[in-house]
C-alpha positions in Angstrom: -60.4 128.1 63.7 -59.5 127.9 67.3 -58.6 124.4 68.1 -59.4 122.5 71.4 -55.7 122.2 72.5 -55.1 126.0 72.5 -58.5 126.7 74.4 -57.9 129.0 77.4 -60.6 127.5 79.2 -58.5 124.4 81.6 -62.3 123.5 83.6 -62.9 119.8 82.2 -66.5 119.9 82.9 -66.9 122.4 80.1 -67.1 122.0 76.9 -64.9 123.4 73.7 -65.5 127.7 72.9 -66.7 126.2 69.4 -69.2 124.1 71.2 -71.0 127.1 73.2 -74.0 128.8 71.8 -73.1 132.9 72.2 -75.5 133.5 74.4 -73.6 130.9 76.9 -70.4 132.5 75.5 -71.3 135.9 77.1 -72.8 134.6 80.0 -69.2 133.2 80.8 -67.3 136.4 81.7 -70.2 136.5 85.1 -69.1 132.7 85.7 -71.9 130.5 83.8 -71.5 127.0 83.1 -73.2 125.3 80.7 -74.3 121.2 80.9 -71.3 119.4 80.4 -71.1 116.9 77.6 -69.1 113.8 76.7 -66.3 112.4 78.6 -66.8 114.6 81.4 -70.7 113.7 81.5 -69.8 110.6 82.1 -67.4 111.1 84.9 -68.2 109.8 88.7 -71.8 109.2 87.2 -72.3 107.6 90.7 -71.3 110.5 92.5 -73.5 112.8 90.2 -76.4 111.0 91.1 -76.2 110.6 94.7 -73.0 112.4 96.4 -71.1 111.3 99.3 -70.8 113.1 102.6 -68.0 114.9 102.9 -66.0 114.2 105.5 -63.3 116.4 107.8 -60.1 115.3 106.9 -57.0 115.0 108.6 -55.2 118.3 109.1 -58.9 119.0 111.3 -57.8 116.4 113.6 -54.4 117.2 114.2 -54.7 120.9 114.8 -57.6 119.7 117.4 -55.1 117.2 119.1 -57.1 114.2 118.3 -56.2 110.8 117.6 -57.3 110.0 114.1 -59.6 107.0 115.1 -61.6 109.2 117.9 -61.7 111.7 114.6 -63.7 109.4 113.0 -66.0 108.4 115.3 -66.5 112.1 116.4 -67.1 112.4 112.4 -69.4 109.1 112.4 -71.4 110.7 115.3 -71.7 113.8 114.3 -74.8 113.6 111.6 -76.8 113.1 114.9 -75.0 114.7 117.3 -74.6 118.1 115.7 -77.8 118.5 114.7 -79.1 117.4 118.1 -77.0 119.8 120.3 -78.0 122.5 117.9 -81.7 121.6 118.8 -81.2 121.4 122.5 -79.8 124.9 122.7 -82.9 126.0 120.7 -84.9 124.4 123.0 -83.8 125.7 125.9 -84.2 129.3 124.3 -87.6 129.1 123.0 -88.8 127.0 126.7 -87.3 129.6 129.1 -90.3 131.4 131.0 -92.6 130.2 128.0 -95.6 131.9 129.9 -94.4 135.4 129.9 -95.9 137.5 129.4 -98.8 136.2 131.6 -101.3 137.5 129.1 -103.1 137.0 125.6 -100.8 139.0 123.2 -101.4 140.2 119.9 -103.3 137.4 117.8 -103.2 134.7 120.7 -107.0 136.4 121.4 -108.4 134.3 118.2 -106.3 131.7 118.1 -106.1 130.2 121.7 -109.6 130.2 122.2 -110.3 129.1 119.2 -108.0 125.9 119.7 -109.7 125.3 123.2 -113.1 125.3 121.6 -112.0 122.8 118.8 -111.0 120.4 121.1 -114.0 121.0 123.0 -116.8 121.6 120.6 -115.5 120.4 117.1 -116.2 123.9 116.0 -114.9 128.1 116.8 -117.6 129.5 119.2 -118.2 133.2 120.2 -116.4 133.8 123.3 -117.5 137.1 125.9 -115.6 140.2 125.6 -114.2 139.5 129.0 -112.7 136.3 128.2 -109.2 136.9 128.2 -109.3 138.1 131.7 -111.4 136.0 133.0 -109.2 132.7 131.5 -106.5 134.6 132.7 -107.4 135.0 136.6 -109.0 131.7 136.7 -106.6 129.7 135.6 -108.5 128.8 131.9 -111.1 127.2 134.2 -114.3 129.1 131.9 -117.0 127.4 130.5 -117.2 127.1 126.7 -119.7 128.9 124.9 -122.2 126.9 122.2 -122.4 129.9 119.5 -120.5 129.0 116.5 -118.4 131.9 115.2 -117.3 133.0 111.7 -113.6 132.4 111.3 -111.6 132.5 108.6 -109.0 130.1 108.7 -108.6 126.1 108.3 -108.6 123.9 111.5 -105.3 122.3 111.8 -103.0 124.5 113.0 -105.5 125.0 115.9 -105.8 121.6 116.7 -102.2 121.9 117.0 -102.3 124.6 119.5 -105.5 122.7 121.3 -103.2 120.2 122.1 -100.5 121.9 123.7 -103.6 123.0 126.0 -105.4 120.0 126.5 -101.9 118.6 128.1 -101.0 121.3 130.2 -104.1 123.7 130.1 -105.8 126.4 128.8 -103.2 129.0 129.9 -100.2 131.3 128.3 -97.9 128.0 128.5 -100.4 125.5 127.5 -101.5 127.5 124.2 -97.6 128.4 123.5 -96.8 125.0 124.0 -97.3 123.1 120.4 -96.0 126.2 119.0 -92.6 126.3 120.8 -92.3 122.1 120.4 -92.7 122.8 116.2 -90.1 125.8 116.5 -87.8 123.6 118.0 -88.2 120.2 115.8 -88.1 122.6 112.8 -84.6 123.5 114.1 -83.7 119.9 114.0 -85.3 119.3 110.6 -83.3 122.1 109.1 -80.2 121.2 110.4 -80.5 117.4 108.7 -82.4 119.2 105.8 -79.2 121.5 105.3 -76.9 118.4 106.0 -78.6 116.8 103.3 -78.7 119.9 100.8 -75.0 120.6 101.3 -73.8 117.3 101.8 -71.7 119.0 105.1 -72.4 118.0 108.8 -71.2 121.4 109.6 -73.4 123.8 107.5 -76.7 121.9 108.1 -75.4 122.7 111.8 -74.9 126.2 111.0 -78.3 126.7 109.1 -80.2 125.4 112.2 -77.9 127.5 114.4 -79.0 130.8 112.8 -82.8 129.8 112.6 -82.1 128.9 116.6 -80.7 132.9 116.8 -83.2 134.4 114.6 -85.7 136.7 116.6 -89.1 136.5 114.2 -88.6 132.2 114.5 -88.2 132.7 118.0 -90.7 134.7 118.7 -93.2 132.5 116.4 -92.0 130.1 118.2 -93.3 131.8 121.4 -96.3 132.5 120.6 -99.8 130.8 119.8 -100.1 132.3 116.2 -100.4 129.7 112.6 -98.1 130.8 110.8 -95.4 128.9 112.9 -97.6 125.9 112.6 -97.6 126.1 109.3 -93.3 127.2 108.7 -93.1 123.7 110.2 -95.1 121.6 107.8 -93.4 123.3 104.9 -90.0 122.6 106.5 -91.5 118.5 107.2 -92.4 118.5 103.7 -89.4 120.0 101.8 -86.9 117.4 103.9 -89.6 114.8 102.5 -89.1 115.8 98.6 -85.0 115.8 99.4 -85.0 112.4 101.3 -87.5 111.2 98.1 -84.7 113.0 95.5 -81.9 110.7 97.0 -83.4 107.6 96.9 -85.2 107.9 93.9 -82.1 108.9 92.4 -79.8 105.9 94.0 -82.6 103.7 92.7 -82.1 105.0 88.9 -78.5 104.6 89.4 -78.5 101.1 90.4 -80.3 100.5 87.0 -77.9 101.8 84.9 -75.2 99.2 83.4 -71.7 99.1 84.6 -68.7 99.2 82.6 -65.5 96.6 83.1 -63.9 99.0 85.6 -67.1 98.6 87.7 -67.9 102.2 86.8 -71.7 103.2 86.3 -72.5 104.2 82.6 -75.4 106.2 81.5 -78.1 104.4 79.2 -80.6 106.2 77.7 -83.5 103.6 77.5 -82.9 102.9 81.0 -83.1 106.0 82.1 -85.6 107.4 79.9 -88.0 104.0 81.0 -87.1 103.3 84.7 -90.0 103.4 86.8 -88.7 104.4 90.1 -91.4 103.0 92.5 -94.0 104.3 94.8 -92.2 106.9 96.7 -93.5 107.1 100.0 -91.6 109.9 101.1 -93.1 112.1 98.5 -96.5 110.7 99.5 -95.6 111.6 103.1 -94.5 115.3 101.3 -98.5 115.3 100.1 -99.3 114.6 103.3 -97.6 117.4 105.1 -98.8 120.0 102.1 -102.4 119.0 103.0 -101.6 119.6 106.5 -99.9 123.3 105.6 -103.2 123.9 103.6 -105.4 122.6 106.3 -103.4 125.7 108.4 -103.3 128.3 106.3 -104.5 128.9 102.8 -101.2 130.3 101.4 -99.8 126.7 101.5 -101.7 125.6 98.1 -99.0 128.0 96.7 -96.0 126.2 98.1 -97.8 123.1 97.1 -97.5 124.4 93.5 -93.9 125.2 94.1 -92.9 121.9 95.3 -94.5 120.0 92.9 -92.9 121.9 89.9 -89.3 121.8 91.9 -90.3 118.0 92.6 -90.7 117.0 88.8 -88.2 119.2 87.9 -85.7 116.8 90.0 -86.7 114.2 88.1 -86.2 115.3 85.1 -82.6 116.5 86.1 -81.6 112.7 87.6 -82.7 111.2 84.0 -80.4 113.5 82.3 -77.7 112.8 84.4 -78.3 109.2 83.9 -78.6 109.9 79.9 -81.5 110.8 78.9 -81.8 112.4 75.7 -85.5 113.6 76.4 -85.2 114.5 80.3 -88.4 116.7 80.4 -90.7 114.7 78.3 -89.2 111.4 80.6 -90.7 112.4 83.6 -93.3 114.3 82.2 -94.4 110.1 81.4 -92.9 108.4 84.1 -92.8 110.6 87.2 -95.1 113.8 87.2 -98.3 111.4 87.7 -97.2 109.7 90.7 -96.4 113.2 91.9 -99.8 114.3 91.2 -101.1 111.5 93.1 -99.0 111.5 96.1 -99.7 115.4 96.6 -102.5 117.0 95.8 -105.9 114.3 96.2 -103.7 113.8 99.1 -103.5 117.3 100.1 -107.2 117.7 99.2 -108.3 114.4 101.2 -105.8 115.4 104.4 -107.8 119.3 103.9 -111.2 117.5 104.2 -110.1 115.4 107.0 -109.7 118.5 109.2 -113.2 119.3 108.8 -114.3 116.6 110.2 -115.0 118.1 113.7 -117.2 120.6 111.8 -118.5 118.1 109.7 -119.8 116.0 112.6 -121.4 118.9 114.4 -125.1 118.9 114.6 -126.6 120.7 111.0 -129.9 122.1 113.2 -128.0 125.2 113.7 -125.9 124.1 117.0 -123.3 123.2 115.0 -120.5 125.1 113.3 -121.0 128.1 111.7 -122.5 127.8 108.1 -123.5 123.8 109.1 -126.6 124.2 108.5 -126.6 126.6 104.7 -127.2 123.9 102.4 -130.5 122.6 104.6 -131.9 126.7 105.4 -130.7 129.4 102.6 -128.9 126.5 99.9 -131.7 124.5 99.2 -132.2 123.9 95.8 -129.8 124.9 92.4 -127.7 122.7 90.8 -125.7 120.8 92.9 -128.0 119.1 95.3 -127.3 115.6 94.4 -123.7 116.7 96.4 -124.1 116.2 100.2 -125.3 119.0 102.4 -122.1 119.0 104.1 -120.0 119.5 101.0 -122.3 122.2 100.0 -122.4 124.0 103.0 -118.2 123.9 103.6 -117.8 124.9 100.1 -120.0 127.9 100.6 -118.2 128.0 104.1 -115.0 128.0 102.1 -116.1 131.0 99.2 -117.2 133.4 102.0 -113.7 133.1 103.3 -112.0 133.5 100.2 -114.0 136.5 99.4 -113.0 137.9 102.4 -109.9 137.1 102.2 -109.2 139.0 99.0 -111.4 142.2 100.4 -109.4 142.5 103.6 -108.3 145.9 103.6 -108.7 147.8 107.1 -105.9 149.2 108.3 -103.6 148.5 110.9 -101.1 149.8 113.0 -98.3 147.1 112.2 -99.3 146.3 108.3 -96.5 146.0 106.3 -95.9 145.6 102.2 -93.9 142.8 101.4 -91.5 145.0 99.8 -90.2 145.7 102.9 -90.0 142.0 104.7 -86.6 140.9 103.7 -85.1 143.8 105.1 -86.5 144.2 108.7 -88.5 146.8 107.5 -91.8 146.9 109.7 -91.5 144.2 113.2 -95.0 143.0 114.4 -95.4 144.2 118.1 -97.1 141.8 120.1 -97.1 143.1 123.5 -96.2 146.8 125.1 -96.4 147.6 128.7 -94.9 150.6 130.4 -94.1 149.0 134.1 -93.1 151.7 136.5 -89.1 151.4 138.4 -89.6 148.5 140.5 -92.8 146.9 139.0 -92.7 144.1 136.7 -89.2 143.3 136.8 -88.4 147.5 135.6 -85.1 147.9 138.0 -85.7 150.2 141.2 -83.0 152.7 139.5 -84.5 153.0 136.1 -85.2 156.5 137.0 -87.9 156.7 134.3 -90.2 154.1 133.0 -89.4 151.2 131.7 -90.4 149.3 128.5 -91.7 145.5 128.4 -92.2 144.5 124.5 -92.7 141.3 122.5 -91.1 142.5 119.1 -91.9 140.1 116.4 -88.4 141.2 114.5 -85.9 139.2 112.3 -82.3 139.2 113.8 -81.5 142.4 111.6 -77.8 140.8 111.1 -79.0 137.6 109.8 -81.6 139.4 107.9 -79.4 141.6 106.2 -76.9 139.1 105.0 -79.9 136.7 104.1 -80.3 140.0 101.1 -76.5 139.1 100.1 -76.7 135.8 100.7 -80.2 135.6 98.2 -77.9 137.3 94.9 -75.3 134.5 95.5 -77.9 131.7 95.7 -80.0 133.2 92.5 -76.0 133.6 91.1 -75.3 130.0 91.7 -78.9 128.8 90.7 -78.8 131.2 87.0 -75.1 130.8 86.1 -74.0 127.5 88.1 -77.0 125.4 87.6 -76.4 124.6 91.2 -79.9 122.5 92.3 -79.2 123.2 95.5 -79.3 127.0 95.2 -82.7 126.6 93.0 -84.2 124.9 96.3 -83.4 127.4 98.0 -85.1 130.1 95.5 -88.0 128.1 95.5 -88.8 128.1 99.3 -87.8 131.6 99.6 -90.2 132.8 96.2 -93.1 130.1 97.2 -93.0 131.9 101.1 -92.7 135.4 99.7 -93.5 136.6 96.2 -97.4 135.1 96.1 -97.9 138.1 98.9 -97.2 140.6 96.0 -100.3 139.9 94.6 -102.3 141.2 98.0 -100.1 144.8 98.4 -103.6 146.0 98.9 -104.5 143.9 101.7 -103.6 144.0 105.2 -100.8 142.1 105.4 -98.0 141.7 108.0 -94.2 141.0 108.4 -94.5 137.7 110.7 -96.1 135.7 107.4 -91.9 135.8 106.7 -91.6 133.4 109.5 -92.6 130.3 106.4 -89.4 131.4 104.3 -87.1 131.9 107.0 -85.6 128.7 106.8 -84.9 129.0 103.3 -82.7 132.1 104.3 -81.2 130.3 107.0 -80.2 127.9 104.1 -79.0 131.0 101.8 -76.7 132.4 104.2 -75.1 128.6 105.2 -74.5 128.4 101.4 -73.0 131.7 101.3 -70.7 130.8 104.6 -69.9 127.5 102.7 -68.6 129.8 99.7 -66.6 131.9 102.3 -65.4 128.5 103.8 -64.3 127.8 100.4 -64.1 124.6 98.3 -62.6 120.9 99.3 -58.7 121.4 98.4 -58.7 125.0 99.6 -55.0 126.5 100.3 -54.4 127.0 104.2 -54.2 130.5 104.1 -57.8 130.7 102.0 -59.3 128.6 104.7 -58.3 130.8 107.0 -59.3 133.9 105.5 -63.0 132.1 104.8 -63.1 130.9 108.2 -62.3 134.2 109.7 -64.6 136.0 107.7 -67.8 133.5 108.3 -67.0 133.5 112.0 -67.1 136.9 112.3 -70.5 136.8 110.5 -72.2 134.2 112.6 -70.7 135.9 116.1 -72.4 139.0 114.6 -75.7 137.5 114.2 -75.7 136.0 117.3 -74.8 138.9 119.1 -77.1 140.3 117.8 -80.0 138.1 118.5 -78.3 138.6 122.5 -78.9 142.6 121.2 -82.5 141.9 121.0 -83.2 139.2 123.3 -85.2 141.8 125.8 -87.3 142.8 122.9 -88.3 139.1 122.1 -89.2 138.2 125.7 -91.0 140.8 127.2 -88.1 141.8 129.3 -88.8 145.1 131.2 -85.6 147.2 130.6 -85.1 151.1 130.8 -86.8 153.2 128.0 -83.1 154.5 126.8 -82.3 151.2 126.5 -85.4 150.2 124.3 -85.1 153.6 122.3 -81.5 152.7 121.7 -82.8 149.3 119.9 -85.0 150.7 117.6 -82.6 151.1 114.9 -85.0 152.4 112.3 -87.9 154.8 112.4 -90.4 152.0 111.2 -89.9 149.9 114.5 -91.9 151.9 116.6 
């Protein structure tokens, strides 16, 4: 038999070849690592729990020229700083000439109006077919109509839009407001959510850097649509559930004993009984999901997602802390708390954006279906319930069922198959402005072409695909948490649309996963980058080779910056951006 000494195998966090099962033996040779156990277990439990920053070190500063003491405070200012500058220069981007195109593109038709008669009425309301241009040549100045009308999506993220136009009116820039303010937080959040993931300064700065550059945030962000309403909400909520995994996890570890070198030990009963308090941030995480459900529908599955990724956190801290039962520890002491801090939450935040439909007369003035229980739901079962409840949730099955039966074709529907590679852009706005008209150059010759292109930044896109098989790589053969938080806001976005291929469907629902790509390909840069203790001339070669990637990216978003704006340019010029055949 083989003994330990002569093992060719020199990691310390692995254990002995005689120690594997086979099935982790094989797994080896594509770079699996197995829970360590013992001595190494034990190892900077501290760190395990809750890992330091890391932090530039020296050789940074002295090719830079700096004194070591402004290095540090440069370093010290920088988990602010960085993420803020990133932000500005996403603001700035998504702000510039927010109300071109002077006009009601794409989706804006539903959603605008429908916002300015929330905040008006309490309720959607049946608008003339000549609304858009008469809000559009009067300046939004229209009266509001009193006939409810059928719509089929929650309140909030309209409310949301309703503000934006209730502050600076019920025009292109008012109703693109809310939406362009979200798209720019969520760059902030993802740049402290990626600072946090990676425990790097500089790659939470670079994840918010390439959602800053990516065309479909951009143009969400540019545009009086839900879905970036609701990409913001998810973002709020997963930053929640990490902030909540740190402390809850620096709360077990302060009670586990320490040893006489002042080193934490892990304790089984400790950490297989610690109750580790009320959480507020994960309440706060409830709070946001009932929000993202109050906008769209598809958040009750990223709800799910998070509250399985949230328990299984748990469950990973106890073991790191000693647990011999992990699962069946939190299963007791932590997946209850979750329950309660998410979904009644989610369910009571839900009902709460009701409430302007709620309130609404039930005589049939009010909101559409306000009156069922009192006219066509009288009598059956469930009368002891409140009209209001009865009619919402009748309200609510009419959607779902149309929801499910939506099948009509459409110009720009898309199968999900094709989202993560750029396969079928969203067009929001086409005009063909004659040389000298609409900003189209006096020596265009021919006509020009003036497009809102809801399309991914194909670069950033396309290594998101590469970047995805390292993170499902790192999650299946690393066990790297990090990268299975990454899978799940990528699957919890994306793979519930594979149960709908045959409804209509389009590519800008992506825009609630892209951050998660945004995180994929940092991770992947990180890799290039290579480890703490990298040789010079590997840090150089990584460093190369991830610059070169993120100048391509943005470049490419420069590429495309006419196609995101509405930016009249010559027609060879537009045909020479539509790189595939399924653009146009």
């Amino acid at each position: 038999m083989t003994s330990t000494a002569s093992s060719t195998d020199t990691r310390k966090d692995l254990a002995p070849h005689e120690q594997r099962s086979s099935w982790q033996g094989r797994l080896r040779r594509f770079g699996h690592r197995p829970v360590a156990a013992g001595p190494a277990r034990d190892a900077d439990l501290a760190e395990r729990l809750v890992p330091p920053y890391t932090q530039p070190g020296p050789r940074l500063w002295a090719a830079l020229g700096l004194p070591r003491r402004l290095g540090d405070r440069l370093a010290r200012w920088s988990g602010w700083g960085g993420p803020l500058l990133v932000t500005l220069l996403a603001g700035v981007l998504r702000f510039w000439h927010l109300g071109s195109p002077k006009a009601v593109i794409f989706d804006e038709t539903y959603y605008a109006k429908d916002a300015w008669a929330l905040v008006h009425r309490g309720f959607e309301v049946n608008w003339d077919k000549n609304a858009n241009d008469l809000i559009l040549s009067t300046g939004g100045h229209v009266p509001v109509p009193h006939d409810a009308a059928y719509v089929v999506h929650p309140p909030v993220g309209k409310y949301v839009i309703g503000l934006g136009e209730l502050m600076f009116g019920f025009d292109p820039f008012g109703w693109r407001f809310m939406t362009a303010l979200l798209g720019t937080l969520s760059v902030l959040m993802l740049c402290r959510i990626g600072r946090r993931l990676f425990r790097s300064t500089f790659l939470g700065c670079v994840a918010g850097a390439l959602m800053a550059v990516d065309g479909l945030h951009f143009v969400m962000s540019r545009t009086s649509l839900l879905d970036g309403v609701l990409m913001f909400f998810v973002v709020a909520a997963f930053g929640c559930l990490l902030i909540d995994r740190d402390r809850s996890r620096a709360r077990l570890a302060a009670a586990l004993p320490v040893d006489a070198d002042g080193r934490l030990r892990p304790d089984a009963y400790v950490a297989e009984t610690a109750r580790l308090g009320w959480r507020p941030w994960r309440w706060a995480a409830g709070l946001l999901l009932g929000l993202a459900i109050g906008t769209k529908w598809n958040g009750l599955y990223i709800l799910a997602a998070f509250c399985v990724m949230a328990v299984l956190w748990d469950a990973g801290a106890r073991r790191v802390a000693g647990a011999h039962r992990p699962y069946l520890a939190a299963l007791k002491r932590d997946t209850g708390i979750t329950f309660l801090a998410t979904v009644p939450v989610a369910l009571a935040v839900y009902l709460l954006s009701w409430l302007g439909w709620i309130l609404s007369p039930a005589d049939g003035t009010g909101g559409y279906f306000r009156d069922w229980a009192a006219t066509e739901g009288r009598g059956g079962r469930w009368t002891f319930l409140p009209d209001w409840l009865r009619s919402l949730w009748h309200y609510e099955h009419e959607v779902y069922t149309f929801h499910v039966g939506l099948s009509s074709p459409h110009t720009y529907m898309s199968n999900p198959w094709s989202w993560i590679v750029d396969g079928r852009p969203v067009s929001y706005f086409y005009e063909s402005p004659s040389p000298g008209t609409d900003g189209c150059p006096v020596d265009a010759g021919d006509k020009c072409a003036r497009e809102v292109l809801a399309l991914g930044t194909p670069m950033l896109w396309w290594a998101a695909c590469a970047a995805l098989v390292y993170v499902l790589w790192r999650w299946f053969f690393r066990r790297d948490w990090r990268a299975g938080a990454i899978a799940c806001g990528v699957a919890a976005g994306y793979l519930p649309w594979f149960l709908y291929q045959e409804r209509t469907i389009f590519f800008f629902y992506a825009v609630v996963f892209v951050p998660f790509l945004c995180l994929a390909v940092a991770m992947l840069i990180g890799a290039l980058l290579g480890p703490p203790g990298t040789s010079d001339t590997r840090r150089v070669a990584g460093a190369t080779g991830a610059g070169v990637l993120v100048l391509l990216i943005a470049w490419n978003f420069i590429y495309f910056w006419p196609l995101y704006t509405g930016t009249a340019i010559p027609i060879e010029d537009w045909r020479a951006r539509m790189w595939l055949d399924t653009w146009v």
